[in-house]
C-alpha positions as a printed NumPy array, in Angstrom:
array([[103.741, 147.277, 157.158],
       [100.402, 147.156, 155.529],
       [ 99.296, 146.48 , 152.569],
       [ 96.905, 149.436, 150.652],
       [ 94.347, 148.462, 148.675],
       [ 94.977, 149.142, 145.182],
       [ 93.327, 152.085, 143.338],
       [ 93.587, 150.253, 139.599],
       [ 90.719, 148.707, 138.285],
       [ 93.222, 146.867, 134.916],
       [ 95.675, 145.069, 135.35 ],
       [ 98.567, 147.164, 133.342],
       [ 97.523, 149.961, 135.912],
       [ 98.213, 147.445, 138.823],
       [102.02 , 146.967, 137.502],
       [102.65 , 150.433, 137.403],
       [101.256, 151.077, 140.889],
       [102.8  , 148.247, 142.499],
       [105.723, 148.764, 141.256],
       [105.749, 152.777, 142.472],
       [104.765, 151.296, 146.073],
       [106.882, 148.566, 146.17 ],
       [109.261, 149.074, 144.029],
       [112.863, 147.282, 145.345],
       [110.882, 144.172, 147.155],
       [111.397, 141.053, 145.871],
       [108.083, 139.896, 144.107],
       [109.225, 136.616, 142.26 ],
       [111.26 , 133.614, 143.417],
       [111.926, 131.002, 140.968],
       [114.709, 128.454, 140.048],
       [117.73 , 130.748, 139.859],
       [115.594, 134.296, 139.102],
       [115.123, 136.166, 142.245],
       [113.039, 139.322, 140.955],
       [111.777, 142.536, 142.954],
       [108.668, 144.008, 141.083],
       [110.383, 146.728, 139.514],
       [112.988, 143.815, 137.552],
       [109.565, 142.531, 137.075],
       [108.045, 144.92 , 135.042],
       [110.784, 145.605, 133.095],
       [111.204, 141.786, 132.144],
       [107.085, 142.051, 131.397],
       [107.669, 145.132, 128.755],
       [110.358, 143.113, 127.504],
       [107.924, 140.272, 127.001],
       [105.535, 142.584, 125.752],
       [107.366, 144.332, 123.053],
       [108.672, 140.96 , 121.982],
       [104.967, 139.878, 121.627],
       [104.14 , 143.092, 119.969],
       [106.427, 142.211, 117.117],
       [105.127, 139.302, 117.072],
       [101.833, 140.342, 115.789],
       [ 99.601, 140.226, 119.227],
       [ 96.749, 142.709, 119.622],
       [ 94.066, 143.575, 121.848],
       [ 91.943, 141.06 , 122.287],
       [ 93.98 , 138.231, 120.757],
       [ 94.119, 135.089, 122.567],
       [ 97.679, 133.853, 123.158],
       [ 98.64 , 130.312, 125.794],
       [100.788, 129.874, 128.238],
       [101.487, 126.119, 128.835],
       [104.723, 125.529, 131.834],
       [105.157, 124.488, 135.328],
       [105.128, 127.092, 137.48 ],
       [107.912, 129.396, 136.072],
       [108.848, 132.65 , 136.691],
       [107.709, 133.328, 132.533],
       [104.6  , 131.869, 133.418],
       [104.025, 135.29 , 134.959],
       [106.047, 137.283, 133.041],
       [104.027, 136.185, 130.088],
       [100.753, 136.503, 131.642],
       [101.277, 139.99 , 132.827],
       [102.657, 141.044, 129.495],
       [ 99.369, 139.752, 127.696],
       [ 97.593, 141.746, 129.86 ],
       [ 99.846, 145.028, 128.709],
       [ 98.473, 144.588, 124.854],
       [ 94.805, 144.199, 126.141],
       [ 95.034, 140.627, 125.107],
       [ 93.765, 137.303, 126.487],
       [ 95.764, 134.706, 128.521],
       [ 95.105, 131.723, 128.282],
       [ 95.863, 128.759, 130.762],
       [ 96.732, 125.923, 129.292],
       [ 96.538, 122.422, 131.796],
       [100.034, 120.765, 131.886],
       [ 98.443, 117.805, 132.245],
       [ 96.781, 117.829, 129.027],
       [ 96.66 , 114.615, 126.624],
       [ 97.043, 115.675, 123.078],
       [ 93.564, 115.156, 122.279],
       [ 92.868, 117.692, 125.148],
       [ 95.331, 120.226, 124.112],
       [ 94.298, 120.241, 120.633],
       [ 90.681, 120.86 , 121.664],
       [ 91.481, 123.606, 123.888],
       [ 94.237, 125.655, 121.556],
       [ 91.247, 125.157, 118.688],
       [ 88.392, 125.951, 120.72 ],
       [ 90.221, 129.007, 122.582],
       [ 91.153, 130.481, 118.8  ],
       [ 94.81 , 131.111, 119.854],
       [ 96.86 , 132.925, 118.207],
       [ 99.998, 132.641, 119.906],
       [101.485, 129.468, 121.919],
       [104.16 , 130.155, 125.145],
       [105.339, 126.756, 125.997],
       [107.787, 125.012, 127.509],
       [109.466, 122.635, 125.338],
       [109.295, 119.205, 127.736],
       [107.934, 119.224, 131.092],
       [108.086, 116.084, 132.9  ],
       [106.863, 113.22 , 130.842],
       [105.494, 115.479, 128.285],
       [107.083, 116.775, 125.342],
       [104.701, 119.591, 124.185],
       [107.224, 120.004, 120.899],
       [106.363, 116.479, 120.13 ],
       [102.768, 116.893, 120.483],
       [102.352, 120.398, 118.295],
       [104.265, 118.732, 115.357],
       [101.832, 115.847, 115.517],
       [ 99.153, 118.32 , 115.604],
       [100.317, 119.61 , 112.198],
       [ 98.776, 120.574, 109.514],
       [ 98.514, 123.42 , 111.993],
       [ 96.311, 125.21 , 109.038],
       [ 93.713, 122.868, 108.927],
       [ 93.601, 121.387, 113.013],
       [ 94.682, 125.01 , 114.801],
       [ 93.492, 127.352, 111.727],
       [ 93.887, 130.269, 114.374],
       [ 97.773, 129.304, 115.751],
       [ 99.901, 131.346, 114.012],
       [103.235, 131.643, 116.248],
       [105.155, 129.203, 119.147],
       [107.631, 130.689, 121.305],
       [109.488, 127.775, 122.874],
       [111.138, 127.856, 126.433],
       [113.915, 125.175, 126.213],
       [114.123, 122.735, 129.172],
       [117.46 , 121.661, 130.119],
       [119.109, 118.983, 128.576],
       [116.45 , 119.399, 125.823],
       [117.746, 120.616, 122.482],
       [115.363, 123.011, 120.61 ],
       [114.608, 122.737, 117.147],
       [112.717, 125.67 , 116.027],
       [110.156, 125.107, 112.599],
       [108.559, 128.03 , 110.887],
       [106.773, 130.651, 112.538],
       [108.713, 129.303, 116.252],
       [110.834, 131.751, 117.976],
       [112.76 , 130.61 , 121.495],
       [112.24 , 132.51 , 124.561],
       [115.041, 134.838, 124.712],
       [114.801, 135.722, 120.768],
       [111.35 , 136.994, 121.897],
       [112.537, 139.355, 124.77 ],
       [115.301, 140.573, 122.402],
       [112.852, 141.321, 119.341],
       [111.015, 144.633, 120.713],
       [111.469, 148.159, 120.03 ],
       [110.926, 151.658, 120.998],
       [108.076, 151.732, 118.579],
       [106.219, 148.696, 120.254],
       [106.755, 150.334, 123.785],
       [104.695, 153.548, 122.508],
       [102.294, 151.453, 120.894],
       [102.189, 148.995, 124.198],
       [101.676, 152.277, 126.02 ],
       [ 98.531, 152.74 , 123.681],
       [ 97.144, 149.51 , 124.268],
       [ 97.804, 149.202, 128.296],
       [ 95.971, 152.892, 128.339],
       [ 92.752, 150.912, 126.415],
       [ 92.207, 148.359, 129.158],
       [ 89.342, 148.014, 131.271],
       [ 88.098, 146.639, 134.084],
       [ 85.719, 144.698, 132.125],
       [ 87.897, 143.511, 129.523],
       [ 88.975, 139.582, 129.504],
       [ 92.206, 138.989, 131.686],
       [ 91.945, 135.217, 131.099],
       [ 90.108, 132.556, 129.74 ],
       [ 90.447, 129.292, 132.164],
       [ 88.998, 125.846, 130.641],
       [ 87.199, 123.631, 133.611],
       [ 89.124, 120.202, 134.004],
       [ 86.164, 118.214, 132.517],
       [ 86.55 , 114.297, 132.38 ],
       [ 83.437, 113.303, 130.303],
       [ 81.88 , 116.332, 129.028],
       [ 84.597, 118.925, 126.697],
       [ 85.632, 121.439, 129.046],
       [ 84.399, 124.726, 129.705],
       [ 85.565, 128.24 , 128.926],
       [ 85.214, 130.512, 131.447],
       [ 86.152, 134.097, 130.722],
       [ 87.216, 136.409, 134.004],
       [ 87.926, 140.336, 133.899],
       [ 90.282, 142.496, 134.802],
       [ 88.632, 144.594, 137.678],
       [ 87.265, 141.514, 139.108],
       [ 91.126, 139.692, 139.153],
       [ 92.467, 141.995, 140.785],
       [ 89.469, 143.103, 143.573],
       [ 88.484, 140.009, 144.223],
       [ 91.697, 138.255, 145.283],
       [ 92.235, 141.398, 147.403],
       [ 89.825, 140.455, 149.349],
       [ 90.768, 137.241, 149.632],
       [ 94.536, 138.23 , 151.077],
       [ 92.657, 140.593, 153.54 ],
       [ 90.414, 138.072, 155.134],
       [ 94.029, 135.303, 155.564],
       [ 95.641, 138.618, 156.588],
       [ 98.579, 139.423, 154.218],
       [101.039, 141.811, 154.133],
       [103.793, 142.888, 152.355],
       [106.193, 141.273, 154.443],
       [104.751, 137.855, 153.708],
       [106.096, 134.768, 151.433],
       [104.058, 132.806, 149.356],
       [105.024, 128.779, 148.861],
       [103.025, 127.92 , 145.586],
       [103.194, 124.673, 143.879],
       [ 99.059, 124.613, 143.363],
       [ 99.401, 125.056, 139.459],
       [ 98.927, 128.806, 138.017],
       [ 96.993, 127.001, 135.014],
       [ 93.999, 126.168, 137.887],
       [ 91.922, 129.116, 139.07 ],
       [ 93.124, 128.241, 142.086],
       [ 97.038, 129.416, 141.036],
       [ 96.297, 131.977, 138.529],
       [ 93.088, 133.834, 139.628],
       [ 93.08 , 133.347, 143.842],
       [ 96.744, 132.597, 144.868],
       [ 99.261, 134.613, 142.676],
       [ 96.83 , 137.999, 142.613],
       [ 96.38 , 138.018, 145.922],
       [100.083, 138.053, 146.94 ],
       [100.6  , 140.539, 143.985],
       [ 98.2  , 143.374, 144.722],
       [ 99.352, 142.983, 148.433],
       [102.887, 143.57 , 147.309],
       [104.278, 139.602, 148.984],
       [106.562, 137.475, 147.149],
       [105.387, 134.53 , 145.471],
       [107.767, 131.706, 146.052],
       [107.19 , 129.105, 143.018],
       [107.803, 125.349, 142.939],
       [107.489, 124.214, 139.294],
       [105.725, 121.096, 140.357],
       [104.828, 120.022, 143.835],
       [107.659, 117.355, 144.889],
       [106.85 , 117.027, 149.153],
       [111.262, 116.492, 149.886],
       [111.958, 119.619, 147.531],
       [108.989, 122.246, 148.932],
       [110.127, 120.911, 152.883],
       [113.18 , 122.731, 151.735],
       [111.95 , 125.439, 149.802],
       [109.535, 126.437, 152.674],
       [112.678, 126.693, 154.758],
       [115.013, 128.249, 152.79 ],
       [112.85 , 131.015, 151.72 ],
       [111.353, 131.003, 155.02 ],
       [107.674, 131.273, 153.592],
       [104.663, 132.103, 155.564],
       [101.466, 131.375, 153.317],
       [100.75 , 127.989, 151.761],
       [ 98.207, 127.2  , 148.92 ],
       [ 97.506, 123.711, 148.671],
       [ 95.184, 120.532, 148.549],
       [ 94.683, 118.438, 151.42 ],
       [ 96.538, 115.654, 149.86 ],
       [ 99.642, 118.002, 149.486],
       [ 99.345, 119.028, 153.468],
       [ 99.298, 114.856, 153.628],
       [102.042, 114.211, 151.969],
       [104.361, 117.502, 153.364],
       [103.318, 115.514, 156.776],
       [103.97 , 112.486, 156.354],
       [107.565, 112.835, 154.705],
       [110.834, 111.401, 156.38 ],
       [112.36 , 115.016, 156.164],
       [109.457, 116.818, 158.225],
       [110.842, 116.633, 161.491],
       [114.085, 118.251, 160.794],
       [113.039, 121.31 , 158.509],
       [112.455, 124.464, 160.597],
       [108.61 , 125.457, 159.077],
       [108.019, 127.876, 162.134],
       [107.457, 130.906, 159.742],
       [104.388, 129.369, 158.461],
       [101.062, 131.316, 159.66 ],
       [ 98.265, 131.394, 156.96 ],
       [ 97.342, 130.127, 153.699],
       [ 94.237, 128.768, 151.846],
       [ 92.591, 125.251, 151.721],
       [ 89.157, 122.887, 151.058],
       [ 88.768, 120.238, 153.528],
       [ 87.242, 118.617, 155.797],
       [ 88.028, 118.882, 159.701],
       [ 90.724, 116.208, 160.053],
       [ 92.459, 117.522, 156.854],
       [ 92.79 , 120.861, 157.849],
       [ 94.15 , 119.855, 161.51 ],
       [ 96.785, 118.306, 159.345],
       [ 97.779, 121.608, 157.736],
       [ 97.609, 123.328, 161.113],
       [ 99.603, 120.807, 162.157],
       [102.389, 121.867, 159.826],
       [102.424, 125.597, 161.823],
       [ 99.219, 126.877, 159.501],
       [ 97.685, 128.379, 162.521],
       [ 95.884, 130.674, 160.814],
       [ 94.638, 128.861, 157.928],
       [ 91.442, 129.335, 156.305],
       [ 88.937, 127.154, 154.668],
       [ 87.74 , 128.821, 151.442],
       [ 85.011, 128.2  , 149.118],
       [ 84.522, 128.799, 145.214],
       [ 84.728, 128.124, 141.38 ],
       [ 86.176, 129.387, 138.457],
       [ 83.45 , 130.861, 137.919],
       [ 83.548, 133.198, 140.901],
       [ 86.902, 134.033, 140.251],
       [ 88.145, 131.063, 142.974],
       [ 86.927, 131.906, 145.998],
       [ 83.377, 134.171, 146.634],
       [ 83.713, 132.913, 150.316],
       [ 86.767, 132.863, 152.492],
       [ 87.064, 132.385, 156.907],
       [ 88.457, 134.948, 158.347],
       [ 91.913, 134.22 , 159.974],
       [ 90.834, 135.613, 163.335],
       [ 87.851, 133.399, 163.687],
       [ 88.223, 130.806, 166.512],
       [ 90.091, 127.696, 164.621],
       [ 87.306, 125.268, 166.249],
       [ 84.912, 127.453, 163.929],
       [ 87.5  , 127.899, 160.342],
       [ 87.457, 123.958, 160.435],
       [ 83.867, 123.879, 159.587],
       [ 82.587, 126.688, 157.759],
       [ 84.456, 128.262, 155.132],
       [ 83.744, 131.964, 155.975],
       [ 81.276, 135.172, 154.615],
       [ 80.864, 136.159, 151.483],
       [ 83.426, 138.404, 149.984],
       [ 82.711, 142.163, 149.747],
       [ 80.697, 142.227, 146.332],
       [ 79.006, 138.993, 146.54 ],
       [ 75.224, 137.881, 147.823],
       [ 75.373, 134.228, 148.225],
       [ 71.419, 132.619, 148.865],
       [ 70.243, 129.02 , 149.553],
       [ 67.79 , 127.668, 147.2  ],
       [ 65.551, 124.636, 147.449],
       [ 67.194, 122.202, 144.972],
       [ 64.049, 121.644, 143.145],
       [ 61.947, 124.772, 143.627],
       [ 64.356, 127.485, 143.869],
       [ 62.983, 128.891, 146.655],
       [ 65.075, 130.502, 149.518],
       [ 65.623, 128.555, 152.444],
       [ 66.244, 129.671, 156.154],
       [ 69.317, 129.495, 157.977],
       [ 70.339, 126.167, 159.04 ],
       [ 68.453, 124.525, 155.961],
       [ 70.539, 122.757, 153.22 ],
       [ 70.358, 123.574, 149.666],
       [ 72.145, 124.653, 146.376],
       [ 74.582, 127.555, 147.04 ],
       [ 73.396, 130.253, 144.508],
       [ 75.39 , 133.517, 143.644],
       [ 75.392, 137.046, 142.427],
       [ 77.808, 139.898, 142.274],
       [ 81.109, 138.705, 141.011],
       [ 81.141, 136.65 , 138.762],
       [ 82.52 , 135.407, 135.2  ],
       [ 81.701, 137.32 , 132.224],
       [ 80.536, 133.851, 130.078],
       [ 81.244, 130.66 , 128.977],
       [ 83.429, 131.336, 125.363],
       [ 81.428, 130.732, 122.45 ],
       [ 78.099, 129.4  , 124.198],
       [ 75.668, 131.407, 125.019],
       [ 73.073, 128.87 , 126.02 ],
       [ 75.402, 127.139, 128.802],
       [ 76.161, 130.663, 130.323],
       [ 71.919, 131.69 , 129.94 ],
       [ 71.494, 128.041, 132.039],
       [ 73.703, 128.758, 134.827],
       [ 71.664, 131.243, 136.015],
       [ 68.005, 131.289, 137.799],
       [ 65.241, 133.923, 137.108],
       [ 66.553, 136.399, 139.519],
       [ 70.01 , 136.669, 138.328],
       [ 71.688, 133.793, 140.854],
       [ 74.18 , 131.842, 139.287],
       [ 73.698, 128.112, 140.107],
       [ 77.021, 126.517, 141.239],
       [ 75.502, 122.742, 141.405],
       [ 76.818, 122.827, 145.627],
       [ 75.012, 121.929, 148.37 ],
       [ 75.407, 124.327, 151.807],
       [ 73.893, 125.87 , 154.393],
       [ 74.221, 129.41 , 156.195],
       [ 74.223, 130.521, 160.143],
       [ 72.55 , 133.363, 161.515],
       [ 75.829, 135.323, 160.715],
       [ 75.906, 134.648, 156.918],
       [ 78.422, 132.142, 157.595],
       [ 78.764, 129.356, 154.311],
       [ 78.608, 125.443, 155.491],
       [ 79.876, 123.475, 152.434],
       [ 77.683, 120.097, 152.196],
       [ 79.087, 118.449, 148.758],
       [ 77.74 , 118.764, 145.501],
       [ 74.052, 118.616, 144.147],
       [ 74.687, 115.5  , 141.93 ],
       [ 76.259, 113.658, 144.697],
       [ 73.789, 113.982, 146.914],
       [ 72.006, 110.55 , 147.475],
       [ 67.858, 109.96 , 147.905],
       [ 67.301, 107.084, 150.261],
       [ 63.753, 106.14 , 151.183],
       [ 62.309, 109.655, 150.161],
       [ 65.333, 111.467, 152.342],
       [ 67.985, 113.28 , 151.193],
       [ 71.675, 112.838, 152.509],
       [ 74.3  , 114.914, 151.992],
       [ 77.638, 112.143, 151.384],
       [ 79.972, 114.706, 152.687],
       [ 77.865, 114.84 , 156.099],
       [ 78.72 , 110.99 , 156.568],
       [ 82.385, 110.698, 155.588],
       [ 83.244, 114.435, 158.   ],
       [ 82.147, 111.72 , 160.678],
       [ 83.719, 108.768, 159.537],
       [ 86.964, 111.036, 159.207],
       [ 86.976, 111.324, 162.44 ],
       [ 87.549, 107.644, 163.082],
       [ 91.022, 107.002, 163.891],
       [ 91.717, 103.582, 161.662],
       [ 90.693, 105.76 , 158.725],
       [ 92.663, 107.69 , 156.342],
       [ 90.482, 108.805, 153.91 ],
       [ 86.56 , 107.89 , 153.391],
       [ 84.408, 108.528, 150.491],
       [ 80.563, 108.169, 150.784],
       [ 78.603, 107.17 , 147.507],
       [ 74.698, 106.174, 146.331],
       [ 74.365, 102.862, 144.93 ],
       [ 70.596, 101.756, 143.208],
       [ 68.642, 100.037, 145.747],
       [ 65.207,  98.171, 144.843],
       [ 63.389,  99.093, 147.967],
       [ 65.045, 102.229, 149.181],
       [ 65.702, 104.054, 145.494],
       [ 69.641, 104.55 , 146.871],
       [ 71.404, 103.405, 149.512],
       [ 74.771, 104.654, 150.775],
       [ 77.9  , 102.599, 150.38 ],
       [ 81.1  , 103.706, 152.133],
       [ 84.438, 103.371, 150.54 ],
       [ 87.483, 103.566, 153.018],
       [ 91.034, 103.659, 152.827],
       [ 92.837, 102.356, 155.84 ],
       [ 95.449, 104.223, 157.942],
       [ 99.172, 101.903, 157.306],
       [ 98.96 , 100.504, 160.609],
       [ 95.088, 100.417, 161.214],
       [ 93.072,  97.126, 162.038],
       [ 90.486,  95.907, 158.96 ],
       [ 87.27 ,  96.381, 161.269],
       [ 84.282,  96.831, 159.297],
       [ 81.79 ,  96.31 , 162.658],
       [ 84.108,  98.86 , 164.887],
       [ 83.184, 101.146, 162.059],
       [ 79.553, 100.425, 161.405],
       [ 78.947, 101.32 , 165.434],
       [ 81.202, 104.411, 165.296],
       [ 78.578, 105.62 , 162.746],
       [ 75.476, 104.347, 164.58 ],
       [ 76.769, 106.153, 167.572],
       [ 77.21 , 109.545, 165.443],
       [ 74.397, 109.409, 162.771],
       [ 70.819, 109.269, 162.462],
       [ 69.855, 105.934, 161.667],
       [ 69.031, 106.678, 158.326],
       [ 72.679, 108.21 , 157.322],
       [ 74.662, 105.231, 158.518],
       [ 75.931, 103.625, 155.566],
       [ 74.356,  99.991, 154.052],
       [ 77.714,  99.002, 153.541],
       [ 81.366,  99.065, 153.902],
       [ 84.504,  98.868, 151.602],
       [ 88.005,  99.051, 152.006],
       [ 89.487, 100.561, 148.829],
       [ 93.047, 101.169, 147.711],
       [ 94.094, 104.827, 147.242],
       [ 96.224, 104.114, 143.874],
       [ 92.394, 102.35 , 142.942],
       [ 90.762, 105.778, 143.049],
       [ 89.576, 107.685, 139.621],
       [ 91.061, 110.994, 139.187],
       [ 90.997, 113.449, 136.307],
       [ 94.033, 114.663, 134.44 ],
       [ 94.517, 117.785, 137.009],
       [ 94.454, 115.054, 140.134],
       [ 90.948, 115.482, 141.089],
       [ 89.115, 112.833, 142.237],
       [ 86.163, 111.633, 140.309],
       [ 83.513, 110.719, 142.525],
       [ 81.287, 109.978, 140.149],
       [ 83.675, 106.986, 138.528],
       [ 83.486, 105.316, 142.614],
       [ 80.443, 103.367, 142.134],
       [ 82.853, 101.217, 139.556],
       [ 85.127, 100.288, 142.818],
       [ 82.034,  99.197, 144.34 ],
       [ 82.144,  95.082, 144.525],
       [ 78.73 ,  94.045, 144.051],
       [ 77.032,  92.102, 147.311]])
């Protein structure tokens, strides 16, 4: 069975449609709910009309802050039904963090889980209080109660199921009204970008373009109807909320969720529920790999799925049965992904590149400096137009920046194109590293040094140099049972490089030593502090 593409251009549109195709297949596992997509939309009008009563309107912005929970869609989907904004709060948030974001993003209403691991978000919004003065804009919390965690419910907080009981007939007319008002340009959801020095971002994404875009995307990692989707990638990323969830939705799938990614629990949960795409990060494909439990769960119904990494990392995930895997490429601000491999593309070729453009987008390379457009094979700054985010919330100048005289946004990457139109990510523009007048691209260097097999991971940085400008310093983390050789190293890369990419020097790191952000990401602009100096 095949999926059709969908003919609804907003996303209340999509329900109904979906649910008319697909009706009695399951479209949400989750803990204990099992739901097909017409139990869906009924528990989304229930959400709705309970949110309706609340006071939400079109274009009010209201939060959803949880693991990956089957309410984290509900919710999201019923926002969309009153023409209002979701917005995706990170789990990972500090307090400082959250309090920026629920001010900056003028929310009106908070969905929240009460506790979720070490955080305990009730905690934090009473220490946020006077709400008045810090979150002038918050007016209402609905509360999800963990397990084991008693609520205790302050003015103006509801709990979840007091919410889906609180509709009416009268708010399903008027949520009728509203759901008939949508359109494909109006804002679906406004993501904030995981910032670790700067304040984050908000990016705001439409309605046509969430739905269209991550079509695509499920067409070129060919998905169907029949197929399962593991997802522990967190629907608060662009990567959960705007690539991996939509694009198993409009194809009518199942979306298999794993509140947080625990390797022992999703070994399991892949074979249980037999699933056949994955979403993840190479250091999730690491760790499903290197678990005790591996070689005794079944994970033959794994085909196809979505990843960024080099080579070596995605052999690992093919490794797992992801024959079919494709290397993507993207930002929030291209709605995840504007370039995707096809899954029928010789795997010796999805390793490297990560696909064509999407239907809808023109991607160019651009002289980093000049702007000018380069000729295949040549390395520059990846520049795109077509679809693409609406703006950045409340700044005008940031989102007037982004973009070059012709109408290109700038996404700060480095790559290069083949003949076919073919992307080749190189790293980003601020990482890449002038030495002697020439520039490198890092990401060149450590694909090679991944290949070495004492290595487990490699990370390739500038470091000031008084002769040279920069010079390139190579930080490496050792495979458990590799020998310490800096000199077998060295010659691996003189034997592999140009002379003047071979790193000046060599440093075994620890991998609990590495910077991340707050979402997990590494921050390769915090290595040079690992750097020991000579």
């Amino acid at each position: 069975m095949k999926s059709t593409t969908p003919i609804s251009t907003q996303i209340p549109a999509l329900i109904e449609e979906l649910t008319e195709r697909y009706g009695d297949r399951l479209a949400i596992v989750g803990g204990e709910q099992r739901l097909t997509y017409r139990q869906l939309q009924v528990k989304v009008q229930e959400a709705a009309s309970g949110l309706y009563a609340l006071g939400i309107r079109p274009k009010d912005h209201v939060a959803i802050l949880m693991g990956n929970k089957p309410e984290w869609i509900i919710s999201f989907l019923a926002v969309q039904c009153l023409g209002a904004t979701a917005v995706c709060l990170n789990t990972w948030s500090t307090p400082r963090e959250l309090e920026y974001t629920i001010a900056h993003a003028e929310i009106k209403c908070l969905i929240a889980v009460s506790q979720f691991r070490k955080y305990n978000y009730q905690e934090m919004l009473s220490n946020m209080q006077p709400h008045r003065e810090r979150l002038p804009h918050l007016q209402k919390i609905v509360w999800l109660p963990e397990l084991g965690h008693q609520l205790q419910l302050n003015v103006n907080e509801w709990d979840w199921q007091t919410l889906i009981e609180g509709g009416s007939v009268k708010a399903d007319a008027e949520i009728a009204k509203a759901s008939a008002q949508v359109n494909a340009k109006d804002i679906a959801v406004l993501l904030y970008t995981s910032g670790s020095t700067a304040a984050p971002k908000g990016i705001l994404l439409e309605q046509g373009n969430w739905i269209m875009n991550s079509w695509h995307i499920g067409e070129r990692q060919g998905v169907t109807p029949q197929d399962r989707l593991w997802l522990a990638v967190s629907l608060f990323w662009s990567f959960g909320s705007v690539n991996a969830f939509p694009n198993i939705f409009t194809h009518g799938a199942c979306v298999v969720l794993q509140e947080h990614f625990d390797a022992e629990l999703a070994l399991q949960l892949i074979e249980k529920e037999k699933c056949t795409v994955v979403y993840g990060t190479p250091n999730m494909f690491q760790a499903l790999s290197e678990h005790p439990d591996r070689a005794r769960r079944n994970l033959k119904s794994l085909r196809t799925g979505a990843m960024i990494g080099t080579p070596e990392q995605i052999q690992v995930a093919v490794d797992l049965g992801l024959n079919d895997i494709c290397n993507v490429y993207g930002l929030s601000e291209t709605y995840g992904n504007c370039a995707v491999m096809d899954f029928r593309e010789p795997l010796s070729f999805r390793m490297h590149s990560v696909g064509q453009p999407l239907p809808g987008v023109d991607l160019r390379i651009c002289d980093m400096e000049t702007g000018r457009v380069l000729p295949v094979g040549e390395v520059g700054e990846i520049r795109v137009k077509g679809v693409l985010f609406q703006a950045y919330y409340k700044d005008p100048d940031k989102t007037n920046e982004s973009y070059d005289v012709e109408g290109y946004f700038c996404s700060g990457d480095l790559g290069e194109l083949d003949p076919r139109g073919f992307l080749f990510y190189k790293g980003r523009l601020k990482e890449m590293v002038k030495s002697g007048g020439i520039n490198i691209a890092p990401i060149e260097v450590e694909e090679v040094l991944m290949r070495h097999p004492d290595l487990k991971a490699a990370y390739v940085i500038g470091m000031p140099d008084p002769q040279l400008d920069e010079i390139l310093v190579a930080l490496l983390i050792p495979k458990s049972d590799a020998q310490k050789n800096i000199d077998s190293i060295r010659l691996f890369c003189k034997q592999e490089l140009a002379a003047y990419k071979v790193p000046a020097k060599f440093q075994w790191v620890k991998e609990q030593d590495l910077p991340l952000t707050s979402t997990g990401k590494l921050q390769k602009m915090k290595l040079h502090e690992l750097v020991i100096s000579s």
